[in-house]
DRENNU-819109 format. One record per atom (N, C-alpha, C, O): residue number from 1; x, y, z; atom name; residue in three letters. Coordinates in Angstrom, 1 decimal, padded with zeros to 4 digits. Atoms other than C-alpha are relative to their C-alpha. Layout:
// residues N
resi, c1, c2, c3, name, resn
NUM, X, Y, Z, CA, Ala;
...
//
This chain:
// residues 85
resi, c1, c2, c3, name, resn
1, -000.1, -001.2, 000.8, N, Unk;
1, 002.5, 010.8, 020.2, CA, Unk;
1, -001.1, -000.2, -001.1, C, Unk;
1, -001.0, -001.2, -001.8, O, Unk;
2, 001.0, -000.6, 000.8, N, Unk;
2, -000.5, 012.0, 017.9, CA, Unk;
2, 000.2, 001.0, -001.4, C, Unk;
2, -000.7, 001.5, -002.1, O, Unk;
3, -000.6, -000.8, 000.9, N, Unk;
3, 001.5, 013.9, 015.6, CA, Unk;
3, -000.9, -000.5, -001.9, C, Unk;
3, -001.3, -001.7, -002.1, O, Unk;
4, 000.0, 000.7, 000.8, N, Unk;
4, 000.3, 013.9, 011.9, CA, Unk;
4, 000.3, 000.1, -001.3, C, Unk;
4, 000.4, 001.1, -002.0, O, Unk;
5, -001.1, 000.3, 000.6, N, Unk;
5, 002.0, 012.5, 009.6, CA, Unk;
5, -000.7, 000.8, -001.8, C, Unk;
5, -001.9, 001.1, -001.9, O, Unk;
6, 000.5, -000.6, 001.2, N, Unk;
6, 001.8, 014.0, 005.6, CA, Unk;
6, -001.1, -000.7, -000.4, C, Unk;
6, -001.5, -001.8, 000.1, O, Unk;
7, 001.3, 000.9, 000.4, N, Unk;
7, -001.3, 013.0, 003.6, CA, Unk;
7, -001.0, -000.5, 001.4, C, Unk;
7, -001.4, -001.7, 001.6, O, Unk;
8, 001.2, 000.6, -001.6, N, Unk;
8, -003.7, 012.8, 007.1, CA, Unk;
8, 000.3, -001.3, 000.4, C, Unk;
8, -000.7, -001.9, 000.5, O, Unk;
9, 000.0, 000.8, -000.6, N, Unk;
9, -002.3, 009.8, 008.5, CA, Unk;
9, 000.9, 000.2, 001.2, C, Unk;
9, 001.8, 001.0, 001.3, O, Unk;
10, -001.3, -000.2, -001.5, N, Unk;
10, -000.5, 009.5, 012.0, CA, Unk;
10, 000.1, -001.1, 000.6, C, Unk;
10, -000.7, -002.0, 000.6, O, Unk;
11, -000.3, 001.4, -000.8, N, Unk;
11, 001.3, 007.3, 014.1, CA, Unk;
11, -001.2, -000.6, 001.1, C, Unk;
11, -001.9, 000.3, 001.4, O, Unk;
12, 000.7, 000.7, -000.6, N, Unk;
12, -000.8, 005.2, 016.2, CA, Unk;
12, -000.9, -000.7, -000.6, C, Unk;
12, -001.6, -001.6, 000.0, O, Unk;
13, 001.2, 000.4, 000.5, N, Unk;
13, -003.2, 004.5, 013.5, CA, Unk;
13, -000.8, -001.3, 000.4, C, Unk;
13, -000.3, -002.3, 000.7, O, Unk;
14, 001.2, 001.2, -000.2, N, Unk;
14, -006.2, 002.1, 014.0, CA, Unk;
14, 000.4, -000.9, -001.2, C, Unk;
14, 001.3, -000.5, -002.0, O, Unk;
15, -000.3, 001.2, 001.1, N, Unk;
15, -006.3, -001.4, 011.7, CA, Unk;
15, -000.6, 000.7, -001.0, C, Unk;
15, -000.1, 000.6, -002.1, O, Unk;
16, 000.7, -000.3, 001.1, N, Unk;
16, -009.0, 000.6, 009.7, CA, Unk;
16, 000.9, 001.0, -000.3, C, Unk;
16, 001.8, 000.5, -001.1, O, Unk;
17, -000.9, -001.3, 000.4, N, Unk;
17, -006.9, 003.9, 009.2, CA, Unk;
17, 001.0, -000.5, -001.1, C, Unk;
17, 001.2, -000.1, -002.2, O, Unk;
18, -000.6, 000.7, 000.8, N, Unk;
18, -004.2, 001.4, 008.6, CA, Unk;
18, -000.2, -000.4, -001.9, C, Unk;
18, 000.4, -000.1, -003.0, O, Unk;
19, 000.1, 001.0, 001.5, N, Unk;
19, -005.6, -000.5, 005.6, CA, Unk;
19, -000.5, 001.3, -000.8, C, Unk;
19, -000.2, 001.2, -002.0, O, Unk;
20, 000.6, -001.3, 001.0, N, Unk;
20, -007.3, 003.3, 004.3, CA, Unk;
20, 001.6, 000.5, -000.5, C, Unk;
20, 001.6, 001.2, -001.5, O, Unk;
21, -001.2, -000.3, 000.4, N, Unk;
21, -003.4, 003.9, 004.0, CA, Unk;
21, 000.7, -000.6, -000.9, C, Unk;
21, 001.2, 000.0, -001.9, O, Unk;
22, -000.2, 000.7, 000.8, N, Unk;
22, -002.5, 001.3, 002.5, CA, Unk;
22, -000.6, -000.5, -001.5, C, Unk;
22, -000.2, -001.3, -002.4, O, Unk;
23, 001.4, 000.2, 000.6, N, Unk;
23, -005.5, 001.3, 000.5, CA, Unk;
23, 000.7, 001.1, -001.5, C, Unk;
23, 001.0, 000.9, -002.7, O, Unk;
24, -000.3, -002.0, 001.3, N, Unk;
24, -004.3, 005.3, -001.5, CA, Unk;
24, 001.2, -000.8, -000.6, C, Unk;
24, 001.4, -000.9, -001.8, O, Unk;
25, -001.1, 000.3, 000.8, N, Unk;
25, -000.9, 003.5, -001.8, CA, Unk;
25, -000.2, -000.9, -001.2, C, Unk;
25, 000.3, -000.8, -002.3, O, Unk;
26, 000.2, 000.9, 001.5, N, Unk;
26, -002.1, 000.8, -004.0, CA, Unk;
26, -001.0, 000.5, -000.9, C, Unk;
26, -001.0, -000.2, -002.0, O, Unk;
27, 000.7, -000.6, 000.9, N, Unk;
27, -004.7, 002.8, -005.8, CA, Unk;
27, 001.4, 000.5, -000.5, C, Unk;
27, 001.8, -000.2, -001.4, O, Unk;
28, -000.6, -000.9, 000.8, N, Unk;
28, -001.9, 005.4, -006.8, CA, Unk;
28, 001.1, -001.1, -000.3, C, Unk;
28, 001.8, -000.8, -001.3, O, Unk;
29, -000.9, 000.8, 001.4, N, Unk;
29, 000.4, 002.4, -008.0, CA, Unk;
29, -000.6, -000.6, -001.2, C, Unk;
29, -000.1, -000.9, -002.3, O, Unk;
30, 000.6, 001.1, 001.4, N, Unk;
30, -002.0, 000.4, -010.0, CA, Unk;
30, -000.5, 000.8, -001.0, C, Unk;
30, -000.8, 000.5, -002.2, O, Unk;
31, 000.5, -001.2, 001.2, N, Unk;
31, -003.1, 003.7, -011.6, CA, Unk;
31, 001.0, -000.1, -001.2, C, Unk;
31, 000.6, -000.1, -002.3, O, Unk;
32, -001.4, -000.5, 000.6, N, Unk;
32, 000.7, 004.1, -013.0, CA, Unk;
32, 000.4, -001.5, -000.7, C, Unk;
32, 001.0, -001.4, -001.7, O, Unk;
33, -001.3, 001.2, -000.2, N, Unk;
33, 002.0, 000.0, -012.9, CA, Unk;
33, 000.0, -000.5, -001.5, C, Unk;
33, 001.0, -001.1, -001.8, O, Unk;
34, -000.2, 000.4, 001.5, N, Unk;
34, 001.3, -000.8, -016.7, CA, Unk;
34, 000.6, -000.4, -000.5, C, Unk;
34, 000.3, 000.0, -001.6, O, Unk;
35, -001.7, 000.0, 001.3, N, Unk;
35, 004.5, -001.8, -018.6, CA, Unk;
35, 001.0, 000.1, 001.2, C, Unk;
35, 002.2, -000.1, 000.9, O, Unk;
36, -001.3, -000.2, -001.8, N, Unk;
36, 006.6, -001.2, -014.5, CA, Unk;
36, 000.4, -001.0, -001.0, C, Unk;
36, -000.2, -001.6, -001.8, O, Unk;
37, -001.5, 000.9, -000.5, N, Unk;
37, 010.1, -003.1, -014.4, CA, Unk;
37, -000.9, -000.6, 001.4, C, Unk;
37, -001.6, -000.1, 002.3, O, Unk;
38, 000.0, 000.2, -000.9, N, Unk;
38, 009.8, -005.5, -012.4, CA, Unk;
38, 000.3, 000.4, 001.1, C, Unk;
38, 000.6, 001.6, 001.0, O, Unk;
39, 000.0, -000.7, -000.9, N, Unk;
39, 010.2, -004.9, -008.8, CA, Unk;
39, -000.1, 001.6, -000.1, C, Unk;
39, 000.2, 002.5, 000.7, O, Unk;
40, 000.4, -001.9, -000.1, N, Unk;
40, 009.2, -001.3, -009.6, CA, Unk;
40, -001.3, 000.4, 000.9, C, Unk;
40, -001.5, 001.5, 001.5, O, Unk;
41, 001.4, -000.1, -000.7, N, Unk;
41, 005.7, -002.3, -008.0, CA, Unk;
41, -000.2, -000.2, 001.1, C, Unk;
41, -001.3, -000.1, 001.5, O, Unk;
42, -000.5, 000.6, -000.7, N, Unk;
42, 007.3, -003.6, -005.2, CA, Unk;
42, 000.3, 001.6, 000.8, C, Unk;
42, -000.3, 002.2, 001.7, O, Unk;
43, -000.8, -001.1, -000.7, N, Unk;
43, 009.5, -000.5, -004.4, CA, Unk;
43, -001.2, 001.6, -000.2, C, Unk;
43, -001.5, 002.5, 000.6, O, Unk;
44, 001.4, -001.1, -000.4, N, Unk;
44, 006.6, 002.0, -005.1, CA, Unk;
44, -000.7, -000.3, 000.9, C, Unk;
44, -000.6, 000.3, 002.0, O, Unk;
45, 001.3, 000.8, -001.4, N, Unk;
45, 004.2, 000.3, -002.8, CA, Unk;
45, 001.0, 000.9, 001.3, C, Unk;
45, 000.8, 001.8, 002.0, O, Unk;
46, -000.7, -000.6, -001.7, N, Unk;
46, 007.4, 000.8, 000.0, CA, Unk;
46, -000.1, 001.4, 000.3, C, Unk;
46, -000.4, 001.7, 001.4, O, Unk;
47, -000.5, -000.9, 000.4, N, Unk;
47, 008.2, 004.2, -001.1, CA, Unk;
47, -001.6, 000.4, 000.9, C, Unk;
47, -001.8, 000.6, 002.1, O, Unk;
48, 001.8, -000.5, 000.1, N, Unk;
48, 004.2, 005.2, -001.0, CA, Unk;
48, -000.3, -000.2, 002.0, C, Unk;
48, -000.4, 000.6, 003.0, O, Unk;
49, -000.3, 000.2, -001.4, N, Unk;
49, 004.2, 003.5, 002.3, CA, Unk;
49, 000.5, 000.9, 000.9, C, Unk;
49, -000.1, 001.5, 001.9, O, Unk;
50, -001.3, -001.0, -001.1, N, Unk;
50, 007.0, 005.5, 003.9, CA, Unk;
50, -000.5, 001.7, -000.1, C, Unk;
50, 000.1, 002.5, 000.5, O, Unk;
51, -000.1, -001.1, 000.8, N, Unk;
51, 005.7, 008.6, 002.3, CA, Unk;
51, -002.0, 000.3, 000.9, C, Unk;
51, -002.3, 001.4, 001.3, O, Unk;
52, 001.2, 000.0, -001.2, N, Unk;
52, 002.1, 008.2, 004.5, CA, Unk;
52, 000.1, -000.2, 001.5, C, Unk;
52, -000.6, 000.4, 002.4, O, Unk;
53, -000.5, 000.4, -001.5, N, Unk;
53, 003.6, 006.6, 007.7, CA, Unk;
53, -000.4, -001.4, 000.4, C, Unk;
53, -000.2, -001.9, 001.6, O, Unk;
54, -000.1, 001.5, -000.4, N, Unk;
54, 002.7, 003.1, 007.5, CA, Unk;
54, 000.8, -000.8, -000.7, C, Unk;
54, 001.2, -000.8, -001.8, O, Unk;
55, -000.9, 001.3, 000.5, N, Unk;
55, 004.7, 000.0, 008.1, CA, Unk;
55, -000.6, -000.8, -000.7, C, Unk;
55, -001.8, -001.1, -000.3, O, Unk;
56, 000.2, 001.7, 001.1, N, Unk;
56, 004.3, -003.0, 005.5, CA, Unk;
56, 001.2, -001.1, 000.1, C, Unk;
56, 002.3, -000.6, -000.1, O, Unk;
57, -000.7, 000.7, 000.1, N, Unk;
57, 006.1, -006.0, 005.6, CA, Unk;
57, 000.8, -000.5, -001.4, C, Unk;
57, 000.4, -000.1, -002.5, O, Unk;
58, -000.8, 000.4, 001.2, N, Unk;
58, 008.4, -007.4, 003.0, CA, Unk;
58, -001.1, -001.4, -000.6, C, Unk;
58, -001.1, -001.9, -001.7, O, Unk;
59, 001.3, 001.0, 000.7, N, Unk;
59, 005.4, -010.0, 002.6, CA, Unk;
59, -001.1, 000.0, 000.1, C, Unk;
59, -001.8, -001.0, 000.1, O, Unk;
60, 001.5, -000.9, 000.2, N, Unk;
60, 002.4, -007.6, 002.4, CA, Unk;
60, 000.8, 000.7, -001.2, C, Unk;
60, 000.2, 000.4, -002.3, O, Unk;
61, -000.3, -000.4, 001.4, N, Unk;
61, 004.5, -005.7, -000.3, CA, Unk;
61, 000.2, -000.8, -000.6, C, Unk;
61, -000.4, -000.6, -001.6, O, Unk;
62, -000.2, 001.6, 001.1, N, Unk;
62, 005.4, -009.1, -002.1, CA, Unk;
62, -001.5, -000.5, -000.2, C, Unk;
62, -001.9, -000.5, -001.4, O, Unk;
63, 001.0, 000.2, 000.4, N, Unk;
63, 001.8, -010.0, -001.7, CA, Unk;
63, -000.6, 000.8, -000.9, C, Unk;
63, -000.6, 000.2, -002.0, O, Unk;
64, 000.8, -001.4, 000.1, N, Unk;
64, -000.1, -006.5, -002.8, CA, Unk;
64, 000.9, -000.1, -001.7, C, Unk;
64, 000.3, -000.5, -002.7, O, Unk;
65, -000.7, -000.1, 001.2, N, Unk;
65, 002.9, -006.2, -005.9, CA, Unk;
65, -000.4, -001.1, -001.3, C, Unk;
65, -000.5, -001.0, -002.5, O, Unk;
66, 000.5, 001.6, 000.8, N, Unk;
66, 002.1, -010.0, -007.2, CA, Unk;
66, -001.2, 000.2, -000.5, C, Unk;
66, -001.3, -000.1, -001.7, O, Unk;
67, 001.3, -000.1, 000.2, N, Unk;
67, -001.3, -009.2, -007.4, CA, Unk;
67, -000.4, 000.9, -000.8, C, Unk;
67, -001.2, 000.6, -001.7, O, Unk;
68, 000.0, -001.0, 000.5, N, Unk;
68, -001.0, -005.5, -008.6, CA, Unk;
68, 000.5, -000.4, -001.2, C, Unk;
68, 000.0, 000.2, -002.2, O, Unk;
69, -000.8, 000.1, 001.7, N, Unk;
69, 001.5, -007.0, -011.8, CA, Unk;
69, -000.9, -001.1, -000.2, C, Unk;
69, -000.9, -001.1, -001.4, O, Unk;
70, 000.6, 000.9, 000.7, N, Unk;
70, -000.9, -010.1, -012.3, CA, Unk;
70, -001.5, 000.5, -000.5, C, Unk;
70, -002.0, 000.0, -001.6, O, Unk;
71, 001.5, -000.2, 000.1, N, Unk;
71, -004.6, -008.5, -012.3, CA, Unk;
71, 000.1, 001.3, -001.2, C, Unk;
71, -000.4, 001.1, -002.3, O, Unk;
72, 000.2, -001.3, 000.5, N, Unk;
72, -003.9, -004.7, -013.7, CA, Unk;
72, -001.0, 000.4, 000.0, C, Unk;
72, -001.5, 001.1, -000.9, O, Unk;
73, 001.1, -000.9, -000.4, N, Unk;
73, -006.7, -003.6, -012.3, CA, Unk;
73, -000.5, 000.2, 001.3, C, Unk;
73, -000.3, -000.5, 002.3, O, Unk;
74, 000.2, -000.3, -001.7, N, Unk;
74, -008.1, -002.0, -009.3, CA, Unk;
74, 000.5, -001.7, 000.8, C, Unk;
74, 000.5, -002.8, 000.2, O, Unk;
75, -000.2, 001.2, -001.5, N, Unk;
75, -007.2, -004.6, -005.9, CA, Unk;
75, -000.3, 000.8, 001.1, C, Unk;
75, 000.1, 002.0, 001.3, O, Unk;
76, 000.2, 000.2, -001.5, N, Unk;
76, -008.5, -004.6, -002.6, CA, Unk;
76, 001.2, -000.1, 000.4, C, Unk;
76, 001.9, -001.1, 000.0, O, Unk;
77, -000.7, 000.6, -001.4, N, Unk;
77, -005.9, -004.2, 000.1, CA, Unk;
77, -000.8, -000.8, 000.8, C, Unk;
77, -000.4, -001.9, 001.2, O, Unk;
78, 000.1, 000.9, -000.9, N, Unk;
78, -008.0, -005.6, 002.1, CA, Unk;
78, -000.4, -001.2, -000.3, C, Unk;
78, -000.3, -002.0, 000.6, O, Unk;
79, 000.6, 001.3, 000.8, N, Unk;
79, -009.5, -008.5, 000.0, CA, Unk;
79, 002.2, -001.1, -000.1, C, Unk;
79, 002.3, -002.2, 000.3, O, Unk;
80, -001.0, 000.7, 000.1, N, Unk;
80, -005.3, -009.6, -000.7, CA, Unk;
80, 000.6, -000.2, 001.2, C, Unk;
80, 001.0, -001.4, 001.5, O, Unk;
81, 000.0, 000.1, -001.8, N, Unk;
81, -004.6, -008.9, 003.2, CA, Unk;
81, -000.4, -000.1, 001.1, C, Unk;
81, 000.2, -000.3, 002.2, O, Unk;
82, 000.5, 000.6, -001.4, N, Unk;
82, -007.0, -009.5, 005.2, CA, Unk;
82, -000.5, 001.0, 000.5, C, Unk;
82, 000.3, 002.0, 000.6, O, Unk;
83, 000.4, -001.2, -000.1, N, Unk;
83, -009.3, -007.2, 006.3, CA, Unk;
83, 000.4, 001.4, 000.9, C, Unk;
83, 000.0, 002.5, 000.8, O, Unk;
84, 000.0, -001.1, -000.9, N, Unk;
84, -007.8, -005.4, 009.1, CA, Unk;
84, 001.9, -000.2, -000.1, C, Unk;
84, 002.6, 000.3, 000.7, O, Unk;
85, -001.4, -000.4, 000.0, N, Unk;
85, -004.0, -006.1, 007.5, CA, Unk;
85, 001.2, -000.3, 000.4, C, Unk;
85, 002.1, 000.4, 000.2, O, Unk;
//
């Protein structure tokens, strides 16, 4: 199925499409994450995820969140995950 999902992504996606998904989601948290509760950066990431159509692991969002609450500034998805995720 080719269907597509909100925000231009769809199921089947490629590793690049992938990581461009994953990519918007951590832009639009680290925009906001400033002063977050913990696990706040954690459960946006999922949220953001679910809300484009890609899966993330519980240790791609633990990675990507660690990183987003220690730097506060822009991150690479693909520089903390690996280029293709």
């Amino acid at each position: 199925m080719n269907r597509l999902w909100r925000f231009g992504y769809r199921r089947g996606m490629t590793a690049n499409e992938r990581m461009e998904a994953i990519q918007a989601v951590v832009d639009r948290v680290t925009s906001w994450q400033d002063g977050a509760t913990e696990g706040t950066v954690a459960d946006e990431l999922r949220r953001g995820a679910e809300k484009v159509g890609v899966d993330m692991s519980e240790d791609e969002v633990r990675r990507l969140a660690d990183v987003i609450e220690d730097r506060h500034a822009a991150v690479s998805a693909a520089d903390v995950l690996g280029r293709t995720g």
